[in-house]
Legacy VTK file of the C-alpha trace (Angstrom):
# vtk DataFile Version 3.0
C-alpha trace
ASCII
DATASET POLYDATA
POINTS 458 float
0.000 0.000 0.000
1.512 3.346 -0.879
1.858 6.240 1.584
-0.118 8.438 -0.023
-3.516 5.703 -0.225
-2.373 4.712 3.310
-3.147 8.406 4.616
-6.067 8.844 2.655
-7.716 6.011 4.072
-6.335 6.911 7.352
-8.410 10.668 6.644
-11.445 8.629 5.426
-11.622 6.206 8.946
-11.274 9.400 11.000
-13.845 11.462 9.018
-16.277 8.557 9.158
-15.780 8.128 12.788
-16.272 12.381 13.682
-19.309 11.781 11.602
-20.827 8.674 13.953
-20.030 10.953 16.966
-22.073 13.730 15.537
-24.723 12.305 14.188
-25.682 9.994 17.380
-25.410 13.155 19.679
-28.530 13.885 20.746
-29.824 17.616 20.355
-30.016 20.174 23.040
-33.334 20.495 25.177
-31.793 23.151 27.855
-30.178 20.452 30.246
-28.417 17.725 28.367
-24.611 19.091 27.483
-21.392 18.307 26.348
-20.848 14.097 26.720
-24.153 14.206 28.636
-25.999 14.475 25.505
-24.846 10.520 24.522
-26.856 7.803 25.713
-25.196 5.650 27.173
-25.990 2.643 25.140
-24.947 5.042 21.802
-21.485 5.889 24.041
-20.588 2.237 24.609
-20.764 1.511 20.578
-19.428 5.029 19.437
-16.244 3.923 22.083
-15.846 0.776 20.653
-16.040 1.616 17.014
-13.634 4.568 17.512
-11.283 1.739 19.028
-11.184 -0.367 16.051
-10.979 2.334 13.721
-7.802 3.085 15.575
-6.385 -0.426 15.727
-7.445 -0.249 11.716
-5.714 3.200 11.345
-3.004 1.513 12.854
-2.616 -1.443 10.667
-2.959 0.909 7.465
-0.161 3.336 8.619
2.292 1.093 10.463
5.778 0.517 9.454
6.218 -3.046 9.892
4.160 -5.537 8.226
0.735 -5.204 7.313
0.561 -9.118 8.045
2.633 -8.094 11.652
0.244 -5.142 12.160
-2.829 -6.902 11.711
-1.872 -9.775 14.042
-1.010 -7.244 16.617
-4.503 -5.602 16.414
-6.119 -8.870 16.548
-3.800 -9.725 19.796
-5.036 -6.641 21.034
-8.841 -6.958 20.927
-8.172 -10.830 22.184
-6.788 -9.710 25.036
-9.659 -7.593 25.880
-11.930 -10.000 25.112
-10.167 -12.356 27.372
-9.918 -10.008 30.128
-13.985 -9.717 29.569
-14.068 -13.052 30.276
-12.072 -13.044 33.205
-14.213 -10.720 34.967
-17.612 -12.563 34.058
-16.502 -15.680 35.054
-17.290 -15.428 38.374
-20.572 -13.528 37.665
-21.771 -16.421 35.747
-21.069 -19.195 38.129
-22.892 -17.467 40.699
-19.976 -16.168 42.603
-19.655 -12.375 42.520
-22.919 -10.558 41.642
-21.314 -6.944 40.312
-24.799 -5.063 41.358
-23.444 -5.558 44.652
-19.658 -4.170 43.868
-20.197 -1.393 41.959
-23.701 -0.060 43.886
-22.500 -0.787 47.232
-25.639 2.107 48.109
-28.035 -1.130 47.060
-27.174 -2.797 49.866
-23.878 -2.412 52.474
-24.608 1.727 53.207
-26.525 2.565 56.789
-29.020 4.812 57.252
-31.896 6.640 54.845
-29.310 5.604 51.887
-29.892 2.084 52.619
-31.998 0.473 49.681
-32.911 -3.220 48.044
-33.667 -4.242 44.827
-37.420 -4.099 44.411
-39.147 -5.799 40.467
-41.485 -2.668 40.467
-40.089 0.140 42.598
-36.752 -0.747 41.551
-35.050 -0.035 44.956
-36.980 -0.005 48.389
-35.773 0.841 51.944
-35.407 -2.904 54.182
-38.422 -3.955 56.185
-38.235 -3.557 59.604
-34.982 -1.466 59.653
-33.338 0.764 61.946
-30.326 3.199 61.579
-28.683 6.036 63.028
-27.899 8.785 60.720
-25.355 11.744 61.706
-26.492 15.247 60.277
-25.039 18.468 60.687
-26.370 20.853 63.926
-28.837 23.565 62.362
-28.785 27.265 63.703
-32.519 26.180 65.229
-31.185 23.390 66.380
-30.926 23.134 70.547
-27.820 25.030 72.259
-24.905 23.134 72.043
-22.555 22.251 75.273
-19.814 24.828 75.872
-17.192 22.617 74.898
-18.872 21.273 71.945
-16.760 21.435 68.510
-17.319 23.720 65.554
-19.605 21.966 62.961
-20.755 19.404 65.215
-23.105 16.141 64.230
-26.438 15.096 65.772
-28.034 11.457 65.255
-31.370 11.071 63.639
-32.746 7.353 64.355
-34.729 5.921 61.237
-37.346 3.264 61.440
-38.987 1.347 59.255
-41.940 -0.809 59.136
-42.198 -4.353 57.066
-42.578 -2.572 53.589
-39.831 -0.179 54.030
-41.660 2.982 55.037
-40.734 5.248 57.973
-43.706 4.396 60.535
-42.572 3.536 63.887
-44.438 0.238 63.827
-46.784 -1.867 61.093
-49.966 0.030 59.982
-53.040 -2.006 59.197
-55.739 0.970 59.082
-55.017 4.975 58.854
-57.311 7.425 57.871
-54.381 9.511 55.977
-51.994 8.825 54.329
-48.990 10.202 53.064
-47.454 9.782 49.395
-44.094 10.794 48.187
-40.414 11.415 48.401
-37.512 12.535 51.021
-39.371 15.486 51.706
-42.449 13.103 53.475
-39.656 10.473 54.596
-38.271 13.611 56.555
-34.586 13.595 55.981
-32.656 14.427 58.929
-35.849 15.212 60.874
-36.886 13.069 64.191
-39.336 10.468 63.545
-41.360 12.826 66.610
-41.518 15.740 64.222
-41.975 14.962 61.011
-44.753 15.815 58.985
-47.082 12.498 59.501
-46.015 12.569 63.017
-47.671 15.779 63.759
-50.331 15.821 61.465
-51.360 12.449 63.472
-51.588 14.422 66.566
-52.761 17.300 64.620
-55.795 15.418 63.431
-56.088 12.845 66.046
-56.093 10.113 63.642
-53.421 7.615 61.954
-51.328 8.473 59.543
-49.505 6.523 57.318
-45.645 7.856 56.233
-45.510 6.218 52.697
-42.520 8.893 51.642
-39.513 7.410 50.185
-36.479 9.228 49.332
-35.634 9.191 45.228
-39.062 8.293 44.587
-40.657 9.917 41.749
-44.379 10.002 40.878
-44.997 6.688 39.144
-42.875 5.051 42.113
-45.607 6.484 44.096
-48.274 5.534 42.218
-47.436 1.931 42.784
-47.149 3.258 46.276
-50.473 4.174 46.631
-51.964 1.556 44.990
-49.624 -1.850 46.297
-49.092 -0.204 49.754
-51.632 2.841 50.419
-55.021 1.534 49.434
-55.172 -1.566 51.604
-54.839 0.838 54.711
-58.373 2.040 53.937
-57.783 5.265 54.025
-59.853 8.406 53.854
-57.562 10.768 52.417
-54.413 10.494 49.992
-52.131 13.571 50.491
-50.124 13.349 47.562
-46.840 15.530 47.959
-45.200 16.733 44.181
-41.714 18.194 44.370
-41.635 20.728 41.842
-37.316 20.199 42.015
-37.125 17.024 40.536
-40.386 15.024 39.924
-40.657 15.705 36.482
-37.250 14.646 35.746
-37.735 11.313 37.886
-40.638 10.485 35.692
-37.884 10.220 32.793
-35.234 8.490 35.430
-38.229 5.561 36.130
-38.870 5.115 32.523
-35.845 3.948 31.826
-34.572 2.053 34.786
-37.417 -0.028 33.854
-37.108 0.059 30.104
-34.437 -1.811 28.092
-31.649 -3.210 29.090
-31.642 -1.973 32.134
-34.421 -3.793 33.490
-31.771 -6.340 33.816
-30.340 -4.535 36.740
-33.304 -4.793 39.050
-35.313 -7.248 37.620
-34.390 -11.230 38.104
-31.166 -12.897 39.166
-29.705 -14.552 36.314
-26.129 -13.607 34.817
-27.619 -10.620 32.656
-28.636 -8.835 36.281
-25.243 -9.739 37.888
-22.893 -9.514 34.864
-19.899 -6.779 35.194
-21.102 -5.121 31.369
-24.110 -3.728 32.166
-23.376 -2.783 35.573
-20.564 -0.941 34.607
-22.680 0.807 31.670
-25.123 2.230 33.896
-22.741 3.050 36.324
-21.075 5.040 33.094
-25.242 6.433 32.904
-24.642 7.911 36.606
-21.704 9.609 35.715
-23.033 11.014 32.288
-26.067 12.218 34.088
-23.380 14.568 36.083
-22.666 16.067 32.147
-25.866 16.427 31.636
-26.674 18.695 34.230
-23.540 20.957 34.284
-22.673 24.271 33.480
-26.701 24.202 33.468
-28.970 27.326 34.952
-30.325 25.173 37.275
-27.055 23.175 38.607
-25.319 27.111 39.892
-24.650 26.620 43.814
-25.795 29.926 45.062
-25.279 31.226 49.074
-27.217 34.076 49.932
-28.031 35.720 53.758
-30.680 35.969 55.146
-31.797 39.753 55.286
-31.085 41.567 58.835
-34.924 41.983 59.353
-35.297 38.175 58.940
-32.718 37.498 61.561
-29.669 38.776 63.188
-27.636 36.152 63.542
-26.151 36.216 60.131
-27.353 33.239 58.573
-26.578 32.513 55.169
-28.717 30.424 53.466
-26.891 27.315 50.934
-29.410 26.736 47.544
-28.447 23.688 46.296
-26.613 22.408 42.991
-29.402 20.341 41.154
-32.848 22.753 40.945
-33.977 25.968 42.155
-31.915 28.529 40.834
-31.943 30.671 38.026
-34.740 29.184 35.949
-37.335 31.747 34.502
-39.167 29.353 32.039
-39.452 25.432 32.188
-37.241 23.993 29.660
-38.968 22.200 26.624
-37.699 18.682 28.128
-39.526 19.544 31.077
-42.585 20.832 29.252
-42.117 17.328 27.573
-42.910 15.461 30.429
-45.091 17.577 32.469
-48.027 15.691 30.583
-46.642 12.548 31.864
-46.725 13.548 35.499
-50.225 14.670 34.665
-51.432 11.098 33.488
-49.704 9.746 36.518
-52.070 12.278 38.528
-55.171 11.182 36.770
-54.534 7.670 37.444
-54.076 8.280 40.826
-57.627 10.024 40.996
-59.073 7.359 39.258
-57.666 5.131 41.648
-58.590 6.874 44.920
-62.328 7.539 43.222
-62.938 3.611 42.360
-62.363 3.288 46.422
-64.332 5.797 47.542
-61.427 8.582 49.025
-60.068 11.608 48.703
-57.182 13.076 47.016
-55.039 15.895 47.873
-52.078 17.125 45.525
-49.644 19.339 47.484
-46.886 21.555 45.629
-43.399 21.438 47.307
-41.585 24.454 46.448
-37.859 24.297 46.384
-36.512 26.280 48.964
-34.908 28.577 46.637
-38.676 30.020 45.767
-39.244 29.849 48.965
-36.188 32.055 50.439
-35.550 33.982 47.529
-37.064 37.220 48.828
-35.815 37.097 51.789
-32.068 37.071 51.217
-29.830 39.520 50.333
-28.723 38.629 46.567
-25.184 37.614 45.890
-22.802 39.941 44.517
-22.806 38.451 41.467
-26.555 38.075 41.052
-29.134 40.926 40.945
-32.556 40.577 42.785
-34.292 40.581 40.037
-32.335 38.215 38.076
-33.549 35.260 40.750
-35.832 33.536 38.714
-38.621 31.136 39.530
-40.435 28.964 37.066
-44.575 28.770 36.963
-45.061 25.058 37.594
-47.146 25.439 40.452
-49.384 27.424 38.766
-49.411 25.435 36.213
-49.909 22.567 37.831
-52.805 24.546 40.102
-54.724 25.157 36.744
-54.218 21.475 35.476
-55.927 19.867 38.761
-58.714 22.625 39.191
-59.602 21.407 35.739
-59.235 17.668 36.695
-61.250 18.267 39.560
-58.563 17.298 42.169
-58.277 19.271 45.599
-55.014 21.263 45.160
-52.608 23.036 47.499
-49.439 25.508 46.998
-47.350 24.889 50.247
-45.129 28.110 49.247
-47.240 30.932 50.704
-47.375 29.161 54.276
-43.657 28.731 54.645
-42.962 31.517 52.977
-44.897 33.517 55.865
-43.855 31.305 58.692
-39.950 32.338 57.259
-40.792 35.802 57.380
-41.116 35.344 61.222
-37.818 34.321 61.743
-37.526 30.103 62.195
-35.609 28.337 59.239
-38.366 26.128 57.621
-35.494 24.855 55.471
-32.049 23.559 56.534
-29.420 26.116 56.273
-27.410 23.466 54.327
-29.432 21.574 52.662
-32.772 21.808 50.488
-35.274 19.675 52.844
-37.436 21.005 55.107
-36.054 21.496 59.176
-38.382 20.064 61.728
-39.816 23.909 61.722
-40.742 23.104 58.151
-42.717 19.541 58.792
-45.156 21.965 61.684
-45.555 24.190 59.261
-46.681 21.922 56.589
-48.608 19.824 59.019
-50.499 22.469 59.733
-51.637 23.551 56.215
-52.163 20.227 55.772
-54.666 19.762 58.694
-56.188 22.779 58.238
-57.110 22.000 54.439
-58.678 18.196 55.453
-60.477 20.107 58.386
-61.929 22.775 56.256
-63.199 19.920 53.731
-65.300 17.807 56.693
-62.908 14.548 54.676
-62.699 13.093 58.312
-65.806 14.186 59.627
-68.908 11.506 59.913
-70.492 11.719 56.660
-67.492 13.591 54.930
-66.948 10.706 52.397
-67.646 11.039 49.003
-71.308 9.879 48.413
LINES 1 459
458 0 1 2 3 4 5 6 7 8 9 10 11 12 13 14 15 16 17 18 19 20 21 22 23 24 25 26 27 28 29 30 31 32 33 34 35 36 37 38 39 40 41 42 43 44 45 46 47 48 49 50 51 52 53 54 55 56 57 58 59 60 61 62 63 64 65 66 67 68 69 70 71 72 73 74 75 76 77 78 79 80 81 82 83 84 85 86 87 88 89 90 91 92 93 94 95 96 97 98 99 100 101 102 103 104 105 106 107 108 109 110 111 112 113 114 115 116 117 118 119 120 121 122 123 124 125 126 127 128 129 130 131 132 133 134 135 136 137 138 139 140 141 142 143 144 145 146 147 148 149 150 151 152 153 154 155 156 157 158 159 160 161 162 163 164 165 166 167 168 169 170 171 172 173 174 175 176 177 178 179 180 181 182 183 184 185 186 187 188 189 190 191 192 193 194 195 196 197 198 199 200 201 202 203 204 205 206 207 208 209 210 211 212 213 214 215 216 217 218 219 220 221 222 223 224 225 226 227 228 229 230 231 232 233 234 235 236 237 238 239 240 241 242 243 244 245 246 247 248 249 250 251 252 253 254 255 256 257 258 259 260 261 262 263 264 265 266 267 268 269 270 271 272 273 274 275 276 277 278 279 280 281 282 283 284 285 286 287 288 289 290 291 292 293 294 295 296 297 298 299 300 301 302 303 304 305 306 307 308 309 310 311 312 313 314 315 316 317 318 319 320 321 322 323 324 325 326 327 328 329 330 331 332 333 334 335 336 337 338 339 340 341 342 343 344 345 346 347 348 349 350 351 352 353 354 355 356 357 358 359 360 361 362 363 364 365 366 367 368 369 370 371 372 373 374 375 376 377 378 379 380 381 382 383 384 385 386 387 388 389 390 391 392 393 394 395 396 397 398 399 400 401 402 403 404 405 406 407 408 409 410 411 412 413 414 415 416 417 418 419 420 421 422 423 424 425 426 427 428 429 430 431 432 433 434 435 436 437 438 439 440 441 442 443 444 445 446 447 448 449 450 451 452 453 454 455 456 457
């Protein structure tokens, strides 16, 4: 082969392969960027192609051989190959199951983080579990001992009843109950104060914690309907994060869908194998592209103004939502129907047994604080943006005929007054929070008569 054919079939391989890279990257919707916008399935081929067009490029321009060259490529993908092997072997004899190496969270972490493998939820806290969690000390928090260190820790004690749900012991009745994420779990909250805790004593009735941290709504709807329903309840409160819900509804679809059913679903060699692990542990870390150098991923800190309090608190926003965003992107005006079938269903489901349903907006705690903090430098007051999803969503269930409450205006005032309804450090609500939303809650099932003699529907 002559030098100059050798380098113009070198050009060729490398043009062809820029042109599979561009034409498998998937096009902007206002939060997928840079290698974020690759699936990961289209990554894993576009990788290995680009690798043999190398070892190709490599037997076309080498100096030895072409026969040498070639069997020197071939040695090379062998070798792989046999490596493969290597590391499956022990998957498919039963031995190693890689779910277990490379997602240690699944199963060896203590605490809230602490999940199994579940064939519909797709992970689910332990039955009957109990952990002790360390969280940071919150301004609110009770005065520490003199000689208590900067920064210190406090335990929070979770426990869980035989499906996995924070309840102190096993429900078989409850009048209310309680559907959806960390926010209802109550992450680093005492079981005595969070938000089912006192709405129980609020109401004088049982409630039912069926929150679960990473859930998204149609987690919950299998919730409701596998775990919430045979409690007989009178009233569903069903809690929808406007931070992240949407974008779970995408998240579900596809740890269900495709190949990666494999990884929750079954335990045969295609659920433990090292592959397909490692290819949606590849997802995780793509998912990190996809959100960066996004509007919505800026970490902001911002005080609290003087009038608010005077002890100079400064108030962290966090990384993945609630900063910044004026508009709903299209991708999440793409799947707001979604969460609105999910919604439906959910009505339809409560109606066919004869009980109530209450949608509550969380707000992020950005929307919540924004007005009363002093901006950052680099950030003007009215450049702190806030999209209209709970109006949206407001208009969407008056029309659906579904009861409907905003939680923003009642911590918004009870901030006003001074207590942090929000950790300082984190975007969950503080044990200040949970009363505060206990009380809207109870208030709203009181004004409707839902738990009053005769207050079912007819």
């Amino acid at each position: 082969m002559s030098v100059v054919y050798a380098r113009v079939t070198v050009i060729l391989i490398i043009l062809a392969t820029a042109a599979m890279w561009a034409a498998t990257i998937r096009p902007a919707d206002g939060f997928a960027v840079g290698i974020g916008r690759y699936r990961v399935e289209v990554l894993a081929v576009n990788v290995l192609a680009t690798y043999l067009a190398l070892l190709l490029c490599y037997v076309v321009l080498g100096r030895r051989s072409w026969k040498i060259r070639a069997a020197r490529a071939v040695l090379s993908l062998s070798a792989i190959l046999v490596a493969l092997l290597l590391v499956e072997l022990p998957a498919a004899l039963g031995l190693v199951d890689y779910r277990e190496v490379l997602y240690p969270r699944l199963a060896s972490l203590e605490g809230p983080d602490q999940v199994q493998r579940d064939p519909e939820l797709v992970f689910r806290h332990p039955g009957h579990g109990r952990f002790e969690h360390e969280v940071t000390v919150q301004p609110d928090d009770p005065p520490a001992p003199k000689d208590a260190p900067a920064g210190r820790q406090r335990k929070v004690v979770y426990r869980y009843d035989r499906n996995g749900f924070r309840n102190p012991h096993d429900l078989r009745q409850a009048d209310v109950i309680l559907i959806g994420d960390s926010f209802v779990e109550g992450f680093a909250v005492a079981e005595e104060r969070t938000c089912s805790a006192q709405l129980a004593r609020l109401l004088d009735v049982e409630v039912a914690n069926l929150g679960h941290d990473d859930y998204g709504p149609p987690q919950e709807l299998i919730v409701l309907r596998k775990f919430g329903l045979p409690l007989r309840p009178r009233v569903v409160v069903w809690f929808f994060f406007e931070g992240n819900d949407l974008l779970d509804l995408a998240d579900f679809e596809i740890a269900l869908g495709g190949w990666r059913r494999w990884l929750t679903r079954g335990e045969g060699f295609a659920a433990r194998c090292f592959c397909l692990n490692a290819l949606e542990r590849v997802d995780l870390f793509l998912e990190a592209f996809r959100w960066r150098d996004c509007g919505l991923r800026r970490k902001r800190s911002a005080r609290l103004l003087p009038e608010i309090r005077d002890d100079d608190v400064t108030m962290q926003f966090g990384e993945h939502y609630g900063f910044g965003a004026a508009e709903l992107s299209p991708y999440e005006l793409g799947l707001l129907p979604k969460a609105q079938e999910v919604l439906a269903e959910a009505k339809a489901v409560c109606d066919r047994s004869d009980v109530r349903l209450l949608v509550v907006c969380v707000p992020t705690k950005f929307r919540v604080y924004r007005d009363l903090c002093m901006a950052p430098e680099d950030s003007q007051p009215e450049g702190w943006h806030v999209s209209d999803l709970p109006d949206r969503l407001a208009r969407w269930c008056r029309a659906a005929g579904i009861e409907y409450v905003d939680l923003t205006a009642a911590l918004q005032s009870a901030a006003r007054q001074g207590p942090l309804v929000y950790f300082v450090d984190d975007g969950h609500w503080s044990p200040e929070g949970h009363r505060v939303v206990a009380e809207a809650i109870a208030e709203q099932i009181r004004q409707s008569g839902w738990l009053e003699s005769g207050g079912q529907r007819e």
